[in-house]
MARFIGU-635413 format. One line per 8 residues: number of its first residue (from 1); for each residue x, y, z of C-alpha. Coordinates in steps of 0.001 Angstrom, whole numbers, plus 500000, padded with zeros to 6 digits. Last residue first. Layout:
NUM = X/Y/Z | ...;
//
This chain:
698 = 083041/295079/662778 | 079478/295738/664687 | 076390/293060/665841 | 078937/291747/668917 | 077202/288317/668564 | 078573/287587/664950 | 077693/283517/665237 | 079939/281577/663491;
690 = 078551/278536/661194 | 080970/275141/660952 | 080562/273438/657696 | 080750/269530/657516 | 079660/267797/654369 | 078977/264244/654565 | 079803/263429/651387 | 082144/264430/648861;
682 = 082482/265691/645360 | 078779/264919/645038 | 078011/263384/641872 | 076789/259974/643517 | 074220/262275/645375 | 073446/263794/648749 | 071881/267105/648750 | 072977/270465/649357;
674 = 071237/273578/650489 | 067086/273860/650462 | 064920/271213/650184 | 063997/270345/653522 | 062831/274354/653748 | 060152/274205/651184 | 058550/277169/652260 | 054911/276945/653199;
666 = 052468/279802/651668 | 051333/282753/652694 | 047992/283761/652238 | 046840/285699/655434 | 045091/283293/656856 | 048606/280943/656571 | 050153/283586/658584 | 048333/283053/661819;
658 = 050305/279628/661970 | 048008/277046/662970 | 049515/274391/661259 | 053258/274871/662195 | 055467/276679/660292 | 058790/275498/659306 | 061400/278463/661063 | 063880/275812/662527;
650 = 066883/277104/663873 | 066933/274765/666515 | 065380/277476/669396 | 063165/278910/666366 | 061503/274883/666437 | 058341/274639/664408 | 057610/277872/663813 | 054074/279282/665341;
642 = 054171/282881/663593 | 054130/284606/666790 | 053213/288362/665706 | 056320/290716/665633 | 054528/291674/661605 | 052804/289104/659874 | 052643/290880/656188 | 049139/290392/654386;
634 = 049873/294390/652973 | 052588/296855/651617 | 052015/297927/648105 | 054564/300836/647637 | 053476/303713/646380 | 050283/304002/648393 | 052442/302775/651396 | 054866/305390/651750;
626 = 058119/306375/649527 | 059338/309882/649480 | 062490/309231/649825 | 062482/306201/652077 | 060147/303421/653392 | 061581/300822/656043 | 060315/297966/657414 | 060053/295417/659779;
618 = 062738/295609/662773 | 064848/293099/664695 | 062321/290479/666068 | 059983/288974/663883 | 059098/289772/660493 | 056589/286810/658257 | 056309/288124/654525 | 052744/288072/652685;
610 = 053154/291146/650461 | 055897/293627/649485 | 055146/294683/645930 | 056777/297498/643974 | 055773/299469/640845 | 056698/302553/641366 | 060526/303661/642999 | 060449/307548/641534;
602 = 063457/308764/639803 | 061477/307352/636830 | 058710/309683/637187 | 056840/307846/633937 | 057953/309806/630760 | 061602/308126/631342 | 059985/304390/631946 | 057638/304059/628892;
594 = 058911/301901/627010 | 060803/299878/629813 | 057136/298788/631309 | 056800/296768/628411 | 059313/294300/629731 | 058480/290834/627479 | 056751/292387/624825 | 059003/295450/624018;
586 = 062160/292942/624685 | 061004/290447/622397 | 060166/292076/620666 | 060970/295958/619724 | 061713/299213/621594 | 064126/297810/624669 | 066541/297068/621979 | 069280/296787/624603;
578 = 072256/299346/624649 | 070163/301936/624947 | 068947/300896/628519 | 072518/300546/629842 | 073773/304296/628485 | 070053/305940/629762 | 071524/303572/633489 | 074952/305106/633433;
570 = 074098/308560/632147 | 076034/310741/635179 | 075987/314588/635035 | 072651/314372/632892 | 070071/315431/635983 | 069124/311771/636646 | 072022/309445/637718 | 072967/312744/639298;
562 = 069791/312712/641961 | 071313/309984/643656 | 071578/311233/647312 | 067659/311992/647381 | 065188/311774/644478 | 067031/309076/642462 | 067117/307200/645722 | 063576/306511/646163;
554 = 064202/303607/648508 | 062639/300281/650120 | 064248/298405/653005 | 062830/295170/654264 | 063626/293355/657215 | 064754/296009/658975 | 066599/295226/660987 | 066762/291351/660890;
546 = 065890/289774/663645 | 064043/286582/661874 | 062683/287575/658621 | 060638/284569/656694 | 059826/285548/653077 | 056312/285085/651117 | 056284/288321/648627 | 058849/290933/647960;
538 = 058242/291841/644463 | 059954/294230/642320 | 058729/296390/639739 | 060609/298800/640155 | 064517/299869/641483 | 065455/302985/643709 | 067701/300465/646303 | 065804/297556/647092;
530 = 067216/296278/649656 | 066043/292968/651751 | 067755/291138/655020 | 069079/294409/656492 | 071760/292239/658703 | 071068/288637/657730 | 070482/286981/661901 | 068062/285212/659818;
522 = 067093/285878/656221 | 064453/282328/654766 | 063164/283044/651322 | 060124/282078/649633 | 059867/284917/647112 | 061968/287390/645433 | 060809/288557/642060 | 062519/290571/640507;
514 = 061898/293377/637583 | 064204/296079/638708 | 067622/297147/640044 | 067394/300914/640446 | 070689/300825/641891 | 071239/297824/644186 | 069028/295107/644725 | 070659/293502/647694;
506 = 069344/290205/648881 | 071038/289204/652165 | 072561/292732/653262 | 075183/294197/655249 | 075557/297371/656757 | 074880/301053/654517 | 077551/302342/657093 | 078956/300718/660481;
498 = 081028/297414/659620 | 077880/295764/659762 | 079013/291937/661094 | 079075/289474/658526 | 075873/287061/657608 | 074567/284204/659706 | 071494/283524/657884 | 070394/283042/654491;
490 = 068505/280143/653222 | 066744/280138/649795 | 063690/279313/648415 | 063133/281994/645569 | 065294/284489/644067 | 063972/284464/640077 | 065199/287232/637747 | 062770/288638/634980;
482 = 064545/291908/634636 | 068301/293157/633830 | 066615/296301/632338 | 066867/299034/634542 | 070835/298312/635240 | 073129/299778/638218 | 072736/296843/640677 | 072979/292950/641667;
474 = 073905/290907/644665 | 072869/288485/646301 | 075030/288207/649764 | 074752/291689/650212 | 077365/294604/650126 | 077448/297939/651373 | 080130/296974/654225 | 082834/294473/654138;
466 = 085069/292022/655787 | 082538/288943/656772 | 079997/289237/653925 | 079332/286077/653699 | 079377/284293/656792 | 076067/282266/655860 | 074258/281119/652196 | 072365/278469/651712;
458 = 071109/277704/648270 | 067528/276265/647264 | 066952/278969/644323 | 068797/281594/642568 | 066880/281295/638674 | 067960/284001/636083 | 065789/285712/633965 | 067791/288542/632718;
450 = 071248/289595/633035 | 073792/290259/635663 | 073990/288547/639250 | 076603/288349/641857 | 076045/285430/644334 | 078232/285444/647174 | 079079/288850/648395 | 082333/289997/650731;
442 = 084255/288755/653006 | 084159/284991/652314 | 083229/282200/654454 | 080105/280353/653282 | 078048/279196/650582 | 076023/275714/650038 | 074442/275590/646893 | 071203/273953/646018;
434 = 071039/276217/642758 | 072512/278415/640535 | 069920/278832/636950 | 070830/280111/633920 | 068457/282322/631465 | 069845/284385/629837 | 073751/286296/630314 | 075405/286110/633685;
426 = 075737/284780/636915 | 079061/285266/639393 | 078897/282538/641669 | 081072/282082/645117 | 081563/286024/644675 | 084643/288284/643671 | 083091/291549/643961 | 085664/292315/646967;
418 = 087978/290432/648824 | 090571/289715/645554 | 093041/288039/647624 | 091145/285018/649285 | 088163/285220/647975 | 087143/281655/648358 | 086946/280244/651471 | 083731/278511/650778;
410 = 082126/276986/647498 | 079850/273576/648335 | 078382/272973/645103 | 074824/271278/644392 | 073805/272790/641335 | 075775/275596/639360 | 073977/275301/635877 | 073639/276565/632371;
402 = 070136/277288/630590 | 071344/279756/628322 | 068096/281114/627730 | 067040/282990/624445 | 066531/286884/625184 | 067091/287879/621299 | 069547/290402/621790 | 070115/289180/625510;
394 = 071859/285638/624128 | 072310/282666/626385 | 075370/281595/628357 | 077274/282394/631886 | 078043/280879/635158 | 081741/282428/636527 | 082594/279821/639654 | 084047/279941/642801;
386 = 085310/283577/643065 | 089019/284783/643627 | 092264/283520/645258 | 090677/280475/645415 | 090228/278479/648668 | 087684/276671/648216 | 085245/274625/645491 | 083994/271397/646031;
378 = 082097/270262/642984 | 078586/268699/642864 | 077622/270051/639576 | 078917/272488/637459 | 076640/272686/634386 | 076858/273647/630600 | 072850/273165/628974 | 074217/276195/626695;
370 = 077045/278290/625163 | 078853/281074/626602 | 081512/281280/629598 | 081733/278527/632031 | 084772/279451/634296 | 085460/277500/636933 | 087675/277913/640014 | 088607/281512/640121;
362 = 092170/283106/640025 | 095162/282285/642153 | 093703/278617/642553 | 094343/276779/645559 | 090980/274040/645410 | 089058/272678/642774 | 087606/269698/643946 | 085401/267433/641187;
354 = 082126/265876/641554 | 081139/266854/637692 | 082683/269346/635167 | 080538/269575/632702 | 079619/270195/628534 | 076943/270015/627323 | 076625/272923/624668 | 079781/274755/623386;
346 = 080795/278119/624682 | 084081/278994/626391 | 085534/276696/629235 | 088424/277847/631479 | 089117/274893/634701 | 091935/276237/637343 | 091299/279826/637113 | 094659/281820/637526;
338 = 098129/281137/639230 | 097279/277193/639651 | 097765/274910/642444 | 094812/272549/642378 | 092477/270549/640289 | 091303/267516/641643 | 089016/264808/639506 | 086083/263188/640281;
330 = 084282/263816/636690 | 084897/266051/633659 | 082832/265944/631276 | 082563/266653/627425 | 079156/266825/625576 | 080535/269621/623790 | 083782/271920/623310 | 083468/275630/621976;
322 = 086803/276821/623339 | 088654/274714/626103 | 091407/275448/628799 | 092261/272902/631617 | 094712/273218/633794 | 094492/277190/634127 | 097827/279808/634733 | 101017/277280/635248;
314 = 103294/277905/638426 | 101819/277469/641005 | 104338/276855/644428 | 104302/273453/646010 | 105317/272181/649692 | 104072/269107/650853 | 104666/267954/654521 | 106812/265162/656066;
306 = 110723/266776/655506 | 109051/270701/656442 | 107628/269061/659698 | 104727/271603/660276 | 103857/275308/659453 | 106613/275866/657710 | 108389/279423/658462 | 109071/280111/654575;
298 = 111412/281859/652497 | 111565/282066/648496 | 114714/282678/646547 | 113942/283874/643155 | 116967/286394/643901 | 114996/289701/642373 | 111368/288514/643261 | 112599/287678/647033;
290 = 109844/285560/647901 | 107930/285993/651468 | 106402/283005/653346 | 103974/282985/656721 | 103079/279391/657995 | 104615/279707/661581 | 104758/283020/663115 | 107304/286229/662390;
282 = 107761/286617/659071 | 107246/290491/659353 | 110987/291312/658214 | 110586/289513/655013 | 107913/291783/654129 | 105213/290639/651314 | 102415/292164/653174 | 101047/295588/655119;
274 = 098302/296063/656312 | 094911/298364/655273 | 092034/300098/656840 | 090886/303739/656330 | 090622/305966/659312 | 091434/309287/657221 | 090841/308208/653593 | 092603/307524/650591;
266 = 091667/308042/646926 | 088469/306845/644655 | 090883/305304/641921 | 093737/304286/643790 | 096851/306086/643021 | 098922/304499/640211 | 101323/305111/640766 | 103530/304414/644245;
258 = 102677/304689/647686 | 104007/306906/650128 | 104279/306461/653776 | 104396/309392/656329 | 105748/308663/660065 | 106759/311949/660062 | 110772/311405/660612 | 109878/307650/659505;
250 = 109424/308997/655838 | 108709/305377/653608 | 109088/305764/650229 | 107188/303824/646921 | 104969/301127/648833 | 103452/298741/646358 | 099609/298872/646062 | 097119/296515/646286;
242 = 093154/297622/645968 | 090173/297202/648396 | 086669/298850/647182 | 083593/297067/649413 | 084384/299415/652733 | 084990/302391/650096 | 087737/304535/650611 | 091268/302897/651064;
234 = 090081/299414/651721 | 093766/298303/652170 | 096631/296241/650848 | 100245/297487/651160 | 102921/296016/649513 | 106636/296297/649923 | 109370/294828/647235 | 112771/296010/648048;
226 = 112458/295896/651962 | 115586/297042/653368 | 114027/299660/655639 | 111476/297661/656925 | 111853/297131/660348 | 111161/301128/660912 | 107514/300451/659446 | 106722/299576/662829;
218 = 107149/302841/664324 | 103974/303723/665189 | 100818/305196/663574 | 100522/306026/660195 | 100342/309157/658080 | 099272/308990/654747 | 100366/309614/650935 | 098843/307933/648114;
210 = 097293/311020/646721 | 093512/311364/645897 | 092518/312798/649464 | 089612/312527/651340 | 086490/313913/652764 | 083395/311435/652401 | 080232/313297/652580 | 078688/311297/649724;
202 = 082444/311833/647967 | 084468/314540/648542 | 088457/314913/647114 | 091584/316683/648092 | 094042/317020/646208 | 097321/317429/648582 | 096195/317821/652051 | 098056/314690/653411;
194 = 095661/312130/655129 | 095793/310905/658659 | 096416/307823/660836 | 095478/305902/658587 | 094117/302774/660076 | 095710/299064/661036 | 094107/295909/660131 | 093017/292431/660754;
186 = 095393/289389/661711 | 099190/289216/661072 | 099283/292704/661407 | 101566/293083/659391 | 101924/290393/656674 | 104365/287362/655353 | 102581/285500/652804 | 099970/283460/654573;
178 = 100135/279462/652911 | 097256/278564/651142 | 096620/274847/652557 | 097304/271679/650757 | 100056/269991/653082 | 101820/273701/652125 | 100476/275893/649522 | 102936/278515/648337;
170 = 102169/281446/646174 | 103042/283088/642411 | 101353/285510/641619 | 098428/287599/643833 | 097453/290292/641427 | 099447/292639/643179 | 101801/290619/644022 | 103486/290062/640621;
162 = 103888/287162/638832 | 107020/284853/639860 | 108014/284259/636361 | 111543/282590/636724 | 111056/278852/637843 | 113452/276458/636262 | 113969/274800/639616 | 117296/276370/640278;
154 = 115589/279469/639851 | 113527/278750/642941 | 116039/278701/645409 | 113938/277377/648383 | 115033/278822/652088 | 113938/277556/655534 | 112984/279634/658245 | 113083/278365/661906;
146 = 116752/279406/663101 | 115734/282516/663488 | 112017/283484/663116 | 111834/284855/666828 | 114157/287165/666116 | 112193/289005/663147 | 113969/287994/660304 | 116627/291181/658664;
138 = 119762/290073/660660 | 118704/286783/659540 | 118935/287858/655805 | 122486/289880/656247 | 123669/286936/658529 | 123072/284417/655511 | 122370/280938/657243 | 118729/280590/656196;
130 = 117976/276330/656653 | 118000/274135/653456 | 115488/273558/651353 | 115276/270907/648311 | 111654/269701/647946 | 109638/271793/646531 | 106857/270695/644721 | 105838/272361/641038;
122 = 102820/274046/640270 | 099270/273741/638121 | 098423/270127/639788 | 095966/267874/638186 | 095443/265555/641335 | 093737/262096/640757 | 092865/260120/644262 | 091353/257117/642968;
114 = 087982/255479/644537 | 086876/254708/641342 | 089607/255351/638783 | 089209/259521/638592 | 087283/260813/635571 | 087675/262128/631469 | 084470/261354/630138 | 083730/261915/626574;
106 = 079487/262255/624845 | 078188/259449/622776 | 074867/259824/622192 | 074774/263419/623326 | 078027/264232/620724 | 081695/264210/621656 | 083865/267358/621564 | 087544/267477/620925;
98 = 086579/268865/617174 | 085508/271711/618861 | 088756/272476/620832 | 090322/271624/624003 | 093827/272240/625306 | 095291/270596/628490 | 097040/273226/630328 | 100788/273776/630571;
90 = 103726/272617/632180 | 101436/269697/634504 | 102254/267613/637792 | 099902/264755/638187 | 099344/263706/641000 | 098358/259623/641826 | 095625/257680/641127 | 094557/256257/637777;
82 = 093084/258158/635217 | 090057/256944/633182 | 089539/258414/629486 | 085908/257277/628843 | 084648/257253/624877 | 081050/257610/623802 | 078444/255148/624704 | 076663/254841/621096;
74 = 080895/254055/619443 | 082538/257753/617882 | 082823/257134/614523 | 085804/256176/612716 | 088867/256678/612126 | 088929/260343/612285 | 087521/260095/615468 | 089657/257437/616939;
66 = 092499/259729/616129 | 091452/262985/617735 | 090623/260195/620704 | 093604/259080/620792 | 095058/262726/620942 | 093135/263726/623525 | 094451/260468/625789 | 098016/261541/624563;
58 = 097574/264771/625781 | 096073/263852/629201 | 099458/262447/630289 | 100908/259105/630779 | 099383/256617/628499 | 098108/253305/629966 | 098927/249781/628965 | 099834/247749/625333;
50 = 103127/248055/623960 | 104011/245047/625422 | 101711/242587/623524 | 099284/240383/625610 | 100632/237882/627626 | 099704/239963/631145 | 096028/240916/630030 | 095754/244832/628804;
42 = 094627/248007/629681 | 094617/250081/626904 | 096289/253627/626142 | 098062/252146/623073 | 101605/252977/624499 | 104231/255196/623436 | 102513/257751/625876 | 103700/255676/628190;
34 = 102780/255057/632038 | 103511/255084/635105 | 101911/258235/636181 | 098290/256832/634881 | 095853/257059/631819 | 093737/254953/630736 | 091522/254886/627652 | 088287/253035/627357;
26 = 085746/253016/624324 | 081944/252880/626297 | 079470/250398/624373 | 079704/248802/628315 | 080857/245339/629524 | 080886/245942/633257 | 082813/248615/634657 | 086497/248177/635552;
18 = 087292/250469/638242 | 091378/251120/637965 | 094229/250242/640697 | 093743/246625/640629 | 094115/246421/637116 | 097127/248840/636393 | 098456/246863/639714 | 098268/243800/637870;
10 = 099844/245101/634156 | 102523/246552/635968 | 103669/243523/637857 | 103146/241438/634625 | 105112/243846/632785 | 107715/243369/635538 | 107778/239982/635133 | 108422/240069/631200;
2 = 111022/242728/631200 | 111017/245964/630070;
//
């Protein structure tokens, strides 16, 4: 290299990167135009040339592997800084123990100040050329002629293309999740009917456990020559949905057969589903199908193909680490992977900080094990599946994890696994999701299992937008996941009841137990509170604003559940033996598990609902043999005007005279709840649009 252009380099290396002041911090840098050849310093114009930036995260690991072993790590720990720019990546970075730094000198790896950094799982496409094979535009829809483009992806080197029912390979376009091609292009369509073949009843539900069905139409005559046909439906259940690839299509009796497995509950007359992955259906702008035996992928581009971005994932995860420490990750974008962009097992202090994680065919971030481990301040959308997996702590001995999800904005996620995917999925001792900001997804948000949890300060609306039976908090099925905390949160604006059990803002499913659930706000949030057979639970100090009802209380182990108690099903005997429910610390902490089978346990005892504000909608409801005596019902302000500050704004502060404050409630802190501003926020102001579900039904 020349002398001048070293000097070039060397001047936009420093004008590109924040330079703190003189810090105990060891610097590396990091940036597209550079050498992993190189020291990984910045350096002055005469200095010597091997000096400047490595290019790729490797090498930065590697220095530091190397600084270690040198010496110790300096009091301010060691920053790798990345210039701007994207970085394609083969393969995730790898992270071990001995990659870990220590509290007094923990490892950064950021974003330059004010540096765009993308980590990108996939590979951009840049060499289409316009469909011109008469068999393939004999096939396109006739308004897609002449607009779809075709990428040879085997040319690029690309010859895993995943499979579709687990969502693969896809295209993102100018950074949006392109539609791969579907009919209809919006909702669903319903089985007509159901064969007779093995028939099956569930709770009243008459179907069959073939994957044969009639449909309606004759749609499916366009796609005869389809080699690769998927349906995706909600075959049974309204919160069950499953992929399947479509075996034989009889248009004489407009009967469609799927192929093996069948799904697991069956089909059902009236069930919804659509079909995807047809070439024949790319019929509007932004739709794609791949052709998984040619590699040849076709697309309708949303915009000017030449100006936008197209990029396919390729790699699984980014980042993968096991048992790392005091390492962060800060300001950084992760994007474009086939599975969870950021994977992170055990360790203690480690974070990923003010980052966007964004186009992922799995989850975002996965914190699994260890302890004081925190997401904070990320933007997190459109993944294929949840947000973020929060887990650490040990049940044997009940010792708290005390992991974090603070101040996240998570949205959009869900994208092809719609059901018991959530925003946060909590598990373990003892970790705490909080100051969140949910929204759009179709089915729950929070999904809790474990003991002593804290869900506090988050906002939460259009959840629950495609589903039934399903709440934005959710947990079920377990007597002893006890001790959890849902306090001072905001949920309104939940999905429309798509006509069965309906949606719910705190759903204690299944003889869930043991929670306290205080302070909350439920507007416009569908049944607002279930709690479905469970003890020891305590409603206390809630707002309900036309919900109906606002409360729901059941004995279901002495109506439609009656088998999780007569020996046909042991679910919840199986869950209880596998704590040590008999000894401390569980025998002191949950003493009420010692004695639960000699104590009417079909029978909900043991719950509180005290001190809650209902208006409008409906207040309460007491089932199976529940009144009352059994349940403590008292101090509630029931269709009474509670004085709120401003109901017409949304507002539901109290004012001073509120008639509920004589009965012992106390004042929410409603300023504190959702996001805040802070130098670790991804970004800032956050915009979120909230959708109003006036119609009530799906």
């Amino acid at each position: 290299m020349a002398f001048e252009r070293w000097c070039g380099l060397v001047a936009i290396i420093w004008s590109t990167f924040f330079l703190e002041p003189l810090s105990a911090a060891e610097m590396f840098y990091v940036a597209r135009s550079g050498n992993d050849a190189w020291t990984g310093r910045l350096a002055a114009p005469n200095a010597d040339r091997t000096d400047g930036p490595f290019a790729t995260l490797e090498a930065a690991r590697d220095a530091i592997r190397h600084l270690k072993r040198e010496q110790v790590l300096p009091a301010g720990g060691v920053v790798v800084e990345f210039a701007a720019g994207t970085y394609e990546r083969s393969h995730a970075l790898e992270l071990s123990s001995g990659d870990s730094g220590t509290t007094a000198s923990p490892i950064v790896y950021r974003a330059a100040k004010g540096a765009e950094v993308r980590l990108v799982g996939g590979k951009m496409l840049s060499t289409w050329k316009p469909v011109a094979d008469p068999a393939v535009l004999g096939q396109l829809d006739p308004l897609a002629r002449g607009k779809v483009f075709q990428a040879d992806l085997k040319s690029l080197g690309i010859a895993d293309f995943g499979k579709v029912s687990s969502g693969g390979m896809e295209l993102f376009f100018n950074d949006q999740p392109m539609q791969i091609a579907r009919w209809p292009n919006e909702g669903f369509v319903k089985i007509r009917d159901i064969t007779p073949e093995a028939p099956v009843e569930l709770h009243g539900r008459k179907g069959t456990k073939v994957g044969k069905f009639y449909y309606e139409g004759d749609r499916p005559n366009r796609w005869k020559n389809e080699a690769d046909l998927w349906v995706h439906g909600y075959w049974f259940w309204d919160w069950s949905d499953e992929y399947q690839r479509v075996a034989k299509i009889d248009a004489s009796q407009q009967l469609m057969e799927l192929a093996k497995p069948d799904h697991s509950y069956g089909y059902l007359r009236g069930a919804r589903y659509y079909v995807l992955n047809s070439l024949a259906e790319i019929d509007q702008p932004g739709e794609w199908q791949l052709n998984r035996t040619t590699g040849v992928l076709y697309f309708w581009p949303s915009s000017d193909l030449e100006k936008g971005r197209a990029v396919v994932s390729v790699i699984p995860s980014l980042v993968v680490g096991t048992n790392v420490s005091q390492v962060t990750f800060k300001g950084l974008t992760f994007e474009a992977t086939r599975g969870t962009a950021v994977k992170l097992q055990g360790g203690a202090g480690t974070q990923v900080v003010g980052c966007t994680i964004r186009n992922t065919g799995d989850k975002g971030i996965e914190l699994v094990g260890g302890n004081h481990n925190a997401v904070r301040g990320c933007d997190i959308y459109n993944t294929a599946a949840g947000g973020i997996v929060l887990s650490g702590g040990d049940r044997a001995s009940l010792t708290a994890g005390k992991n974090i999800a603070e101040n996240n904005h998570i949205y959009n996620y869900s994208r092809w696994r719609r059901t018991y995917a959530p925003g946060v999925t909590i598990e373990g001792v003892g970790n705490a999701v909080r100051h969140n900001l949910f929204h759009d997804a179709p089915h729950n948000a929070v999904q809790l299992a474990g003991n002593e949890h804290v869900i506090e300060f988050n906002e939460f609306h259009n959840v629950c937008e495609e589903t039934d039976d399903v709440g934005a908090f959710y947990m079920g099925r377990d007597w002893t996941q006890r001790g959890n905390i849902v306090r001072y949160n905001y949920f309104h604006h939940l999905g429309k009841s798509g006509g069965g059990v309906g949606v719910m803002a705190i759903y204690l499913d299944d003889w869930s137990s043991g929670t306290m659930i205080f302070g909350n706000v439920c507007y416009k949030a569908g049944r607002a509170v279930l709690l479905g057979g469970g003890r020891d639970n305590s409603v206390d100090n809630n707002v309900f604003v036309d919900c109906s009802p606002s409360v729901h209380v059941d004995s279901r182990g002495l109506g439609w559940a009656k088998s999780y108690f007569d020996s046909t099903d042991n679910t919840l005997v199986e869950r209880l033996k596998a704590v040590d429910y008999r000894h401390p610390p569980w025998s002191t902490r949950y003493p009420q598990l010692l004695t639960l089978y000699q104590d009417e346990p079909a029978l909900a005892k043991g719950n509180v609902v005290t001190h809650n504000i209902s208006v409008g909608g409906k207040w309460l409801d007491l089932l199976d043999h529940l009144t009352d005596k059994i349940v403590k019902v008292q101090d509630n302000l029931i269709d009474k005007d509670p004085q709120f500050v401003g109901r017409e704004h949304d507002n539901f502060q109290l004012r001073g005279n509120s008639p509920a404050f004589q009965l012992g409630f106390k004042a929410i802190p409603v300023e504190k709840i959702g996001l805040y501003q802070s130098d670790e926020r991804a970004t800032w102001p956050v915009v979120h649009e909230v959708k109003d579900h006036p119609g009530g039904k799906r």
